[in-house]
N, C-alpha and C positions, 0 to 999 in steps of 0.2 A: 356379431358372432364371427367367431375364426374360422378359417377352413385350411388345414397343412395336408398335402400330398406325400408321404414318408415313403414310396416307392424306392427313393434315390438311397434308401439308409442301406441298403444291400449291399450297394457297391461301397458305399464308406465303411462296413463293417471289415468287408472284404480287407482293403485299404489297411484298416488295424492288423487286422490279422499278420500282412504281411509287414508291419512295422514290430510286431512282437520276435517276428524269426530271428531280429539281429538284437536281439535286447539278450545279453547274456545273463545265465540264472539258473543257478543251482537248485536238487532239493532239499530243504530245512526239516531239520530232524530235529527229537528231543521237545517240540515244544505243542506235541498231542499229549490230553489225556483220555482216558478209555476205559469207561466203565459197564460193565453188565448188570444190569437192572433188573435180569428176570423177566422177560416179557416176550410176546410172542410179533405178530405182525403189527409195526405202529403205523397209524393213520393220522395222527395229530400230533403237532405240537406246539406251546405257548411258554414264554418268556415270564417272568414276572418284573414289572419296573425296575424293582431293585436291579435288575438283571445276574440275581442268585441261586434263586428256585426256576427249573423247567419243568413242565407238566407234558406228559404224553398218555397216549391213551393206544389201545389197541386188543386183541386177542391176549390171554392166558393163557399159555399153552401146557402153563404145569399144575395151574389151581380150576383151570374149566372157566367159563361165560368171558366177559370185558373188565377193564382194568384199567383205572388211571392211577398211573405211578409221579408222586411228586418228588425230586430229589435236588438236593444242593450240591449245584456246581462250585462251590465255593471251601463247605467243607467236605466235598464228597463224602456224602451219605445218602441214603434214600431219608425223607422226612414227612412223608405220607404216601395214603393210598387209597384209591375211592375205586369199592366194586358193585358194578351192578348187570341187572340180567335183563338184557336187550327183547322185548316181546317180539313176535310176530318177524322175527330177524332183522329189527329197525339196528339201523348202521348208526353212529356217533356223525353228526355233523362240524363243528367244530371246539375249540379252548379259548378262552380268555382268560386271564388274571384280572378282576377291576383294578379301579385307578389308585389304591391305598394298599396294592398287593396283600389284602385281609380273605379274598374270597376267587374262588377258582370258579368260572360259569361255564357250565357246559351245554350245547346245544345239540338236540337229539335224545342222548338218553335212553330209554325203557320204550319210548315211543316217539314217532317224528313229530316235530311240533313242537317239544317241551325245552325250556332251559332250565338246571338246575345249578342251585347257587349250591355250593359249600365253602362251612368257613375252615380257612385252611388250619387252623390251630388245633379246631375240635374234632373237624374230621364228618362234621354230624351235617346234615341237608337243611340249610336256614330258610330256602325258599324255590318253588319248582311253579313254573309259569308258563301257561299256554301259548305259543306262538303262532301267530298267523301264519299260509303261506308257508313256502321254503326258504331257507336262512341259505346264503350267500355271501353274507361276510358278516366279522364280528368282532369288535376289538373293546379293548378297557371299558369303554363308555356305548359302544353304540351296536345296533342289531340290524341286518339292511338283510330284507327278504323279498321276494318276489311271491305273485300269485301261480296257481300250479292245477293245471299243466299250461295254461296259454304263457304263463311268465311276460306279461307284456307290462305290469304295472307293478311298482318298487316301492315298498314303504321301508321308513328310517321310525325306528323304535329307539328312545331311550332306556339304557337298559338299566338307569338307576332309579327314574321313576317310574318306569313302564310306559310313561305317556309318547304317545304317534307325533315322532317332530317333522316329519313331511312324507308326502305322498306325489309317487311322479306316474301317469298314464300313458296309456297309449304310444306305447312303443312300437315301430312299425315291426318289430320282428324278437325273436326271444331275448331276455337277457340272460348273458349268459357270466356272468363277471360281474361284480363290484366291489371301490372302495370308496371309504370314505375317512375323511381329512379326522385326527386326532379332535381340532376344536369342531367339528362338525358341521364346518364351514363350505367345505363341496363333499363333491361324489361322483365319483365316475362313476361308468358302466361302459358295458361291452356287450355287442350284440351279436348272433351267431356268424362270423364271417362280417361283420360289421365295424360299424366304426368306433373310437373310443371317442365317449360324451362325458363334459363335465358339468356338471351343475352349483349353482350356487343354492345354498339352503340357510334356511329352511324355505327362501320364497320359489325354487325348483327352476328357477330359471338357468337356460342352458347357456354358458360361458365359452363354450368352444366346442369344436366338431373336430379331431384330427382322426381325416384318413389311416386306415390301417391294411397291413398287408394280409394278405387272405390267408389266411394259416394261426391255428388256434393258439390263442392269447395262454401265457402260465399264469402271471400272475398280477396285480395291480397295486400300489402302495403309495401314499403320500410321506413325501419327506419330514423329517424333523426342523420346525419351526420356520420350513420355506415352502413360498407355493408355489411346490412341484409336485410333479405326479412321475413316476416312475413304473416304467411295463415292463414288464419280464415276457419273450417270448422271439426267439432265443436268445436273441441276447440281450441289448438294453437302450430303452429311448427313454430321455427325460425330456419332461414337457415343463414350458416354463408359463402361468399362469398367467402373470401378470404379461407377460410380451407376447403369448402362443408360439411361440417358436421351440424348437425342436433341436436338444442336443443330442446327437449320439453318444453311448455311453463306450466303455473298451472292449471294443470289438464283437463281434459276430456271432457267439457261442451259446448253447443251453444254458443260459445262467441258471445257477438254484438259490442266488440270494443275494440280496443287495444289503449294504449297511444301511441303518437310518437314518445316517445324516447324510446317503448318498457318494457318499467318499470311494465304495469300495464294491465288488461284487462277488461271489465265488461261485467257483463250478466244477465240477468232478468229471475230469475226461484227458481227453488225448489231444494236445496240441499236435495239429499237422507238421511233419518233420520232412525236411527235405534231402535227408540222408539216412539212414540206417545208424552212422555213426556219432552221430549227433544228439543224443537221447539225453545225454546232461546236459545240453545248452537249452532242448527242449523238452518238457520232462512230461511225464506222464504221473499224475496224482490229482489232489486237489489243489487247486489254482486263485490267488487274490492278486486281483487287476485293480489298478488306481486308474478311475475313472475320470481323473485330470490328466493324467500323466499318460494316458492309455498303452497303458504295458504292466504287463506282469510283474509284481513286487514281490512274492513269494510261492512257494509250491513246497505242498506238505507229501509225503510219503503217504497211500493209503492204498489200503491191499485192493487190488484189482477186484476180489471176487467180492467185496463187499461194496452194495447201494445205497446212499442213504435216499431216505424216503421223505423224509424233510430235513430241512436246512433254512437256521434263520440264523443273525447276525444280533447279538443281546442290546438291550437299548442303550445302555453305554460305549455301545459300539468297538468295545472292547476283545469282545471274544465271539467265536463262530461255532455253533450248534449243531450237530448233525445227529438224527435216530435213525437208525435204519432194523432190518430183521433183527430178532433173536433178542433182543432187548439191551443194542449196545446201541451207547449212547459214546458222541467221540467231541471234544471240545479242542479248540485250536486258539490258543494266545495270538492275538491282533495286533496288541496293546503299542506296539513298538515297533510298529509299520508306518514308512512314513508315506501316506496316498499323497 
């Protein structure tokens, strides 16, 4: 088993930071699109393979109860819409597309515990299943929950046959975090102020231990078709499986999204500027850092008063996704960035 110390990532973050001041770089216009979807506060959101259709879900603020809206990014339209009415004020836990982008899974629902399939076509509920535990994460193929309230023990659910592909115990303390690898080959976790664990599955054996700094983890993802594990929290550490070694990613900052294939990251804020005057060599928008090249490759214009509330990067790594209030959805062309 490994053991990495990442205390030192601070000061190399740092480090970035000030290599980005002299990297000169305008804002890029013209290459958002921006559409209103009708919706109220969103809490989710999921990609479909294709990387054509995005599903969000959240409040109705004009029709009453919850609302998941599916719409194409491709031909801009809305092209579905699944409503239903939350009991006992049970919250949506997460979105998935499966792996044939035929069917939208959603976890949570009418009550906590439930996943429900729908097929995207008919619109109609093919299949609604009890979940153990609380869901934690959830992707095309796979369902990763913990027990509740102690949260010390993780079970991996297949969510195409339903069957339990592993079980991990006795955790010295919550979990609070997990991912797990597309081919369902690991699985992180994170434990409250704890460290990040990887396991190999299904036989749960643990494959490395890297220390982590004490300050709450955003997010966790495995790359596309490398084993790497990527943390969001603020800014960006890939981990390399195979060696345990530890790359800083570009620079220091609240990331809100990484590409899939790792190449790229983006983040919505205010590069520190060292002049007043300077505001177009350092720009204030949203921001894509090449994570080889660690400097900013582009910055998009976005209006200051608006947040988004998720932000993911489509699997063809193509374009960049952001929902935030009021039911605007804001998409940003990649395609021709070179990381």
């Amino acid at each position: 088993m490994d053991n990495l110390n990442i205390n030192g990532r601070v000061a190399v973050g740092i480090l970035f930071q000030l290599v980005l001041f002299f990297v000169p770089i305008g804002i890029v216009d013209g290459q958002e699109k921006t559409f209103d979807v009708g919706q109220g506060p969103t809490f989710h959101l999921a990609i479909s393979p294709s990387s054509e259709i995005v599903a969000i879900d959240g409040n109705d603020f004009r029709g009453g109860g919850h609302l998941i809206i599916l719409f194409d990014i491709t031909k801009e339209k809305k092209v579905g819409e699944f409503r239903y009415d939350p009991r006992n004020g049970a919250a949506f836990g997460g979105l998935a597309f499966s792996r044939d982008g035929k069917s939208l899974m959603a976890y949570g629902g009418e009550r906590p515990g439930t996943i429900k399939y729908w097929d995207i076509q008919s619109g109609k509920v093919t299949k609604t299943l009890e979940a153990p535990g609380q869901g934690i994460a959830m992707t095309e193929r796979w369902f990763v929950t913990r027990d509740f309230p102690e949260c010390k023990t993780v079970k991996v659910l297949d969510l195409e046959t339903w069957n339990q592909f592993a079980v991990l115990k006795d955790f010295p303390s919550k979990v609070e975090k997990a991912a797990i690898s597309p081919d369902g080959k690991h699985l992180a976790t994170y434990e409250y102020n704890g460290p990040v664990k990887v396991f190999e599955l299904p036989s749960t054996k643990r494959l490395h231990t890297f220390d982590y700094p004490k300050y709450s983890l955003r997010r966790m993802m495995f790359l596309q078709n490398e084993p790497t594990l990527a943390v969001l929290s603020p800014g960006l550490a890939l981990y390399d499986l195979k060696s345990g070694k530890m790359e800083p990613g570009a620079g220091f900052f609240p990331a809100n999204a990484i590409s899939p294939n790792g190449k790229m990251m983006a983040y919505q804020g205010e590069v520190d500027q060292p002049n007043d005057k300077d505001e177009k060599r350092f720009p204030k928008g949203l921001h894509i850092l090449s994570n080889q090249k660690k400097k900013i490759i582009a910055s998009f214009n976005v209006d200051p008063n608006w947040r988004p509330r998720q932000t993911q990067f489509t699997p063809d790594n193509r374009k960049l996704v952001a929902v935030g209030n009021g039911g605007i959805v804001r998409v940003w062309d990649v395609s021709k960035l070179q990381p």
